[in-house]
C-alpha positions in Angstrom: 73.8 43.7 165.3 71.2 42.2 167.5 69.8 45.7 168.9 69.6 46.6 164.8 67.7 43.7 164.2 65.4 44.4 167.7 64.7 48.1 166.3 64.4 47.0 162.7 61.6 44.5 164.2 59.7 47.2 166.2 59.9 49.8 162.9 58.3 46.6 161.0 55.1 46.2 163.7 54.8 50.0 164.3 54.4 50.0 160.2 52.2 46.8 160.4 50.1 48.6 163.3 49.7 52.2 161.2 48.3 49.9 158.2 45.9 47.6 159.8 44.5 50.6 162.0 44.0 52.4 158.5 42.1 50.0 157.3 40.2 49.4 160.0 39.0 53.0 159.4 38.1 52.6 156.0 36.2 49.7 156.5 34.1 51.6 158.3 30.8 52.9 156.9 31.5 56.5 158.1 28.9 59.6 157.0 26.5 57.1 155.8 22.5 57.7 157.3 19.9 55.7 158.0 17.4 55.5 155.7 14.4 54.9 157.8 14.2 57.5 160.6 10.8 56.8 161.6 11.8 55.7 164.9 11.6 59.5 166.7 11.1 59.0 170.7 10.8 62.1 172.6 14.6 63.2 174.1 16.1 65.3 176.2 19.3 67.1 175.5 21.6 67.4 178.5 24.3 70.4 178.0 26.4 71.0 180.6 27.9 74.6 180.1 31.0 76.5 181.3 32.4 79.6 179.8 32.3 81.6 176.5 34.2 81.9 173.4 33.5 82.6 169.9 32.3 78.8 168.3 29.8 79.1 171.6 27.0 80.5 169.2 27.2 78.6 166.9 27.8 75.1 168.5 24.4 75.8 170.9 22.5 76.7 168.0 23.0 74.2 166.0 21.1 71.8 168.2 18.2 74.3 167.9 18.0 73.8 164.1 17.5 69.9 164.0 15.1 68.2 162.0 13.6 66.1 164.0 10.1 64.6 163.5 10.0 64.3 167.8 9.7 66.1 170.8 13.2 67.6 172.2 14.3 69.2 175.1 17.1 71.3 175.7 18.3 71.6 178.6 21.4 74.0 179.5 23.2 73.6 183.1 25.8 75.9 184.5 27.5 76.0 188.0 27.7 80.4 187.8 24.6 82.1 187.6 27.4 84.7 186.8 28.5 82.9 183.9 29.0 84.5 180.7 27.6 81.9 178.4 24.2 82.5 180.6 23.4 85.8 178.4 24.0 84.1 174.9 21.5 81.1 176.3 19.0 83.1 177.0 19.0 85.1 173.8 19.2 81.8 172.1 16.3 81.1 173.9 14.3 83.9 173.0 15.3 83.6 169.5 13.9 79.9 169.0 10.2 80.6 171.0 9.5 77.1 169.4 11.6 75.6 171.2 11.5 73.6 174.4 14.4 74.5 176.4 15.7 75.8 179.8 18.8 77.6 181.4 18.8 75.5 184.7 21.4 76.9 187.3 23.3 73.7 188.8 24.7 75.3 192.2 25.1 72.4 194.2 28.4 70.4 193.7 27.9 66.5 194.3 31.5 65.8 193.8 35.2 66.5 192.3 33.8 66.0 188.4 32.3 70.1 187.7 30.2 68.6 184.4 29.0 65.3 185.7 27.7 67.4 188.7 25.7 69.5 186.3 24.3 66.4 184.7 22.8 65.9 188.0 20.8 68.2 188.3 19.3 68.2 184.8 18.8 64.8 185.0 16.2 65.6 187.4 14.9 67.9 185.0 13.9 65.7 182.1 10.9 65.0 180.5 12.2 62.0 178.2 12.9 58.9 178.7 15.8 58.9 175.6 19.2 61.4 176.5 21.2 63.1 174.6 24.7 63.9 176.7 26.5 66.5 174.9 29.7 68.9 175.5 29.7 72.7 174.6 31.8 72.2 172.1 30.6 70.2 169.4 28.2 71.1 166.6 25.7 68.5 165.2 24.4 68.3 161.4 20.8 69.5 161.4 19.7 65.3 160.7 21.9 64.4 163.9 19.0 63.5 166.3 17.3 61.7 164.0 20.3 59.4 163.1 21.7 59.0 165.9 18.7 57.4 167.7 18.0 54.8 165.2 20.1 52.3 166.5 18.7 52.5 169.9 15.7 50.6 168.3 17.0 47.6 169.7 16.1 47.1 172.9 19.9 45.4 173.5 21.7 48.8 172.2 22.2 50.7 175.7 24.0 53.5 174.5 25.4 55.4 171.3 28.3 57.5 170.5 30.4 59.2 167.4 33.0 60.2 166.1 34.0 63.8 166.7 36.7 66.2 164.2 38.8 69.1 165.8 37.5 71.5 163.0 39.1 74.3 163.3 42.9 73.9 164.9 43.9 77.9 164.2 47.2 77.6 165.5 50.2 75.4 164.8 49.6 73.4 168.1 46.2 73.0 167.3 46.9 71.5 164.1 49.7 69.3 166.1 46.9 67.9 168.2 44.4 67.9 164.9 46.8 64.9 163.6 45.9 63.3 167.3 42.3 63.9 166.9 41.2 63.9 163.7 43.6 61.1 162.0 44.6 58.6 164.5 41.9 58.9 167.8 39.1 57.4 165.6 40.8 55.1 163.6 42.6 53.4 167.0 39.1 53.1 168.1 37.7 50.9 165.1 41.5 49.1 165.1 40.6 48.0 168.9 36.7 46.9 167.9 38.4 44.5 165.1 39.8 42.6 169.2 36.8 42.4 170.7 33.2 44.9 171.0 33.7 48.3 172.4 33.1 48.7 176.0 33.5 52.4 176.2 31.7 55.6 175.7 33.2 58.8 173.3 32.3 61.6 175.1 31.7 64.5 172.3 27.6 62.9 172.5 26.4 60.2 174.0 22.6 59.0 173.6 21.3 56.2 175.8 17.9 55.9 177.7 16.6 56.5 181.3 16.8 53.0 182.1 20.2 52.3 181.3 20.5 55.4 183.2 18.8 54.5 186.2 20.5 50.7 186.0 24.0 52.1 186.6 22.9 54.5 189.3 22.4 57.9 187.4 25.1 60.6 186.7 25.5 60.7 190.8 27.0 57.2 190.6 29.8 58.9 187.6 30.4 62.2 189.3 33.4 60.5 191.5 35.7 59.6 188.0 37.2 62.0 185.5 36.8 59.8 182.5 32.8 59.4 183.0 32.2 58.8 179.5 34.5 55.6 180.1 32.5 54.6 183.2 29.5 55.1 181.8 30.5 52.4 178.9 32.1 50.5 180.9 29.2 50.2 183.5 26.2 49.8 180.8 28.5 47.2 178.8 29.1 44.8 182.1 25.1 44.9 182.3 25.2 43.3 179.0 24.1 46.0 176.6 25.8 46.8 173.6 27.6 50.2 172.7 26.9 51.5 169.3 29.0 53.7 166.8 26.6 56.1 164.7 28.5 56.9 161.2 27.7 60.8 161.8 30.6 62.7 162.5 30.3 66.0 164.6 32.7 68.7 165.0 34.6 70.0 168.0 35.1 73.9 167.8 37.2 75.4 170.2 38.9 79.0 170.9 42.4 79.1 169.6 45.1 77.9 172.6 49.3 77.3 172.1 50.9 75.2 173.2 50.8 75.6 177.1 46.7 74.8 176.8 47.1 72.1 174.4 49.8 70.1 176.0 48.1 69.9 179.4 45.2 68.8 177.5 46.6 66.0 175.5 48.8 64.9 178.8 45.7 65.0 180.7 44.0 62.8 178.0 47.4 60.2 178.4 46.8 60.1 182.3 42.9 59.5 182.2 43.6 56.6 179.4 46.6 55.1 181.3 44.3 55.0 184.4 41.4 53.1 182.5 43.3 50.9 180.7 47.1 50.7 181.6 48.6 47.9 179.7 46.6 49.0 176.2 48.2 52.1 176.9 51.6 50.8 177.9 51.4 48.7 174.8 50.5 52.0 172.4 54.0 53.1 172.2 54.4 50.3 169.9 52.7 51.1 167.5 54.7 54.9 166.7 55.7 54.7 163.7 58.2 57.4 163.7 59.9 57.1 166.8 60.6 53.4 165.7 61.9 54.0 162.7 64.1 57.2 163.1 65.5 54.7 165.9 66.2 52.2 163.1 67.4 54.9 161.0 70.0 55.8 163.4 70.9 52.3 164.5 71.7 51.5 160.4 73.8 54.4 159.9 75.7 53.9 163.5 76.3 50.3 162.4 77.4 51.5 158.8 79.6 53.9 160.0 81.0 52.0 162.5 82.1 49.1 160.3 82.6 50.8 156.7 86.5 50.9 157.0 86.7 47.8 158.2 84.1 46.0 155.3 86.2 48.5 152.5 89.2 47.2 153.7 88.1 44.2 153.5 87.0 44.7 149.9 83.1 44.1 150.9 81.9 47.5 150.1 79.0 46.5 148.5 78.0 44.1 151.1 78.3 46.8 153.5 76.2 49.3 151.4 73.1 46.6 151.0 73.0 45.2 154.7 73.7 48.6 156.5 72.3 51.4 154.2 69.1 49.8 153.5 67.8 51.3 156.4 67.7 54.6 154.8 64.9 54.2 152.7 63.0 51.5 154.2 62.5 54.5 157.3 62.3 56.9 154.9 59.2 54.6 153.1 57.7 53.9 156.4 57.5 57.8 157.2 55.6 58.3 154.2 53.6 55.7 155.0 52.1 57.2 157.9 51.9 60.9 156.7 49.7 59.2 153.6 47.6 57.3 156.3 47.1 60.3 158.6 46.3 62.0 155.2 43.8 59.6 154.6 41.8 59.5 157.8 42.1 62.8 158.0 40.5 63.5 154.3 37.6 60.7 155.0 37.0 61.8 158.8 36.3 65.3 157.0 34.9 64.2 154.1 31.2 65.6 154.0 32.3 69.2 155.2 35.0 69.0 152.7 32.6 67.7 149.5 30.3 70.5 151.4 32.7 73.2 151.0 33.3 72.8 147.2 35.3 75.3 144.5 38.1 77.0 145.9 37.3 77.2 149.6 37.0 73.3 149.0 40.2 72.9 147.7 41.6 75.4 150.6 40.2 73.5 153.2 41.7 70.0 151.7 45.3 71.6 151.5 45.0 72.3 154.8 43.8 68.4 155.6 46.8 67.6 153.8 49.5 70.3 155.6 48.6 68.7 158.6 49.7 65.4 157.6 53.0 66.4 157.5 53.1 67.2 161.0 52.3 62.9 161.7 56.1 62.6 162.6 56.0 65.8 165.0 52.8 64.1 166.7 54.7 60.8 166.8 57.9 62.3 168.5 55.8 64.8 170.9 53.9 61.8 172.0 57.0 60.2 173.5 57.1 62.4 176.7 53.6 63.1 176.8 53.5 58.9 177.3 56.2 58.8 179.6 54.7 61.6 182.0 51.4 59.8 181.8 53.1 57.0 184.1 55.0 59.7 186.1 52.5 61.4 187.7 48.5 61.8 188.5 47.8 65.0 188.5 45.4 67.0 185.5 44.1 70.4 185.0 40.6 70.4 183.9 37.6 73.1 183.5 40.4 75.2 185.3 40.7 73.3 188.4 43.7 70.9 189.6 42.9 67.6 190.5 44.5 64.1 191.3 43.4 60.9 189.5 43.1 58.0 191.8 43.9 54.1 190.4 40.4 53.3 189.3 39.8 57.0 187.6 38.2 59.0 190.8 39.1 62.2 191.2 40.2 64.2 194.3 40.7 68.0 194.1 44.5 69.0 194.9 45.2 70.5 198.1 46.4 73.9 197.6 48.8 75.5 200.5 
């Protein structure tokens, strides 16, 4: 009786958890703009670059099509001058003459972290004193630059970040890790600003200025860590700047993968947040709704099976059906609960490229939103391992390389024999 009542408890908070992280997320003023974007500083973009697949196109170019009122630089850093995304870059390049940008070959490695290494050397490069840090992957709205700087107006705002959608998960474990991504990742992160302000960076594109820059060392300072949009946060944040969350949501595109490609990359997401923040991490399990309540689920009909004959015997049938049976449909209520919330963030995360879409290919594309949801539970139970083997091991595979994570996030590469 007293491990029902524990699990019926931890089905309660995980329930508790899914809601208040919900609305968290809808209280949220997500895809609104600015309506003054006067404020247009020169930038500089800083794209790090490695590899080629088919969303490369159209990712790059859509930070050549911005409408921007200011100057902008783009530049684009690989480690291979052998590199196959060099070619489209250049013709990219050629096909915007109007634009300022430049394919800069980042040889020299300056430590274990491949992209932070690249930032190095652009940094080096730029002719702005506001940055714009973005991965290959993501492609910006043409009014992103313009929104996103506004709030670094105030003088006290030392860096900017947003959300980011996986927009096109092609394959049933894409679409696993979509429900990850696109439903719970952004809401957790407006549940944990309701605790206290955020002291992190999201890496997808990060804006900040030279002197915030400069105050924490540069990108040489990060190139040590594996989670440097963390560090960077964390290190402008403890010089008493603010972080900022810009409303514009940008999309992640990336070549389809199974399941192989997509569990090392959400266990090597687990590791790098277990390293920077342990017992939030520790703590998260708490708040899976599934696993808690199929747990309950089992415990009730243990229990009723256990002591039906006895209660019927008895003559307390009834008693036996409302005390032990009610555990049926409460888990059954709280499942649906968190398939309609994932459904939710989900819908309002992708909200303007649904609207956008309209008619039939509209309607496609929000059926789709929807399928997903019902793979919440699968999420919910895959996450159990992936949390357990973030605490039973330190090793990640990233940009194709094996490496260690040290306490404290650094990085050391892994010894091969």
């Amino acid at each position: 009786m007293l491990l029902h009542l524990i699990f019926a408890a931890l089905a309660l908070l995980s329930l508790a958890l899914t809601l208040w992280q919900w609305l968290a997320a809808r209280r949220f003023p997500l895809h609104q703009r600015a309506a003054d974007t006067s404020f247009a500083p020169g930038v500089t973009l800083l794209k790090p670059l490695k590899g080629l697949d088919p969303e490369t196109r159209g990712c790059l170019e859509s930070w050549f099509k911005q409408d921007y009122c200011g100057p902008v630089q783009i530049l684009f850093g690989v480690a291979d001058a052998q590199d196959p995304v060099c070619e489209l870059v250049r013709k990219l390049i050629a096909e915007h003459p109007q634009a300022n940008a430049q394919l800069v070959h980042c040889a020299e490695p300056f430590g274990p972290n491949g992209k932070v290494s690249t930032l190095v050397h652009l940094e080096r490069l730029a002719q702005h004193d506001y940055f714009i840090v973005s991965d290959a992957d993501t492609c910006v709205p043409p009014d992103f630059l313009a929104q996103v700087v506004q709030p670094l107006r105030d003088p006290q705002a030392g860096l900017v970040c947003c959300f980011y959608a996986l927009a096109n998960p092609t394959t049933l474990a894409m679409q696993w890790e979509a429900v990850g991504v696109n439903a719970d990742f952004w809401s957790q992160v407006l549940q944990s600003r309701t605790l206290k302000p955020i002291d992190f960076a999201l890496g997808a594109v990060m804006a900040t200025r030279r002197q915030q820059l400069n105050e924490v060392g540069g990108f040489r300072a990060l190139v040590d860590y594996l989670a440097d949009d963390y560090q960077l946060g964390q290190q402008i944040t403890r010089r008493g700047y603010r972080i900022e969350l810009c409303p514009v949501v940008v999309e992640c595109r990336e070549r389809a993968q199974g399941w192989r490609e997509v569990w090392a990359h959400q266990l090597r997401w687990a590791r790098t947040i277990r390293v920077c923040q342990p017992v939030p991490y520790f703590l998260s399990i708490l708040g899976n709704v599934t696993l808690w309540n199929l747990l309950f689920l089992v415990i009730s009909i243990a229990n009723f099976s256990d002591s039906a004959l006895e209660r019927v015997l008895c003559g307390n049938l009834t008693l036996a059906l409302l005390v032990q049976a009610y555990g049926v449909p409460v888990s059954l209520g709280a499942l649906l609960g968190r398939m309609g919330c994932a459904n939710d963030c989900m819908v309002w995360l992708r909200f303007e490229k649904l609207v956008g879409l309209g008619g039939l290919e509209g309607a496609i594309a929000d059926s789709r939103v929807g399928l997903q949801a019902l793979l919440a539970p699968l999420k919910d139970l895959l996450q159990v391992p992936i949390w357990a083997l973030a605490f039973l091991g330190n090793t990640v595979v990233w940009r194709g390389e094996r490496l260690r994570v040290l306490r404290g996030g650094k990085l050391v590469p892994v010894t091969r024999p």
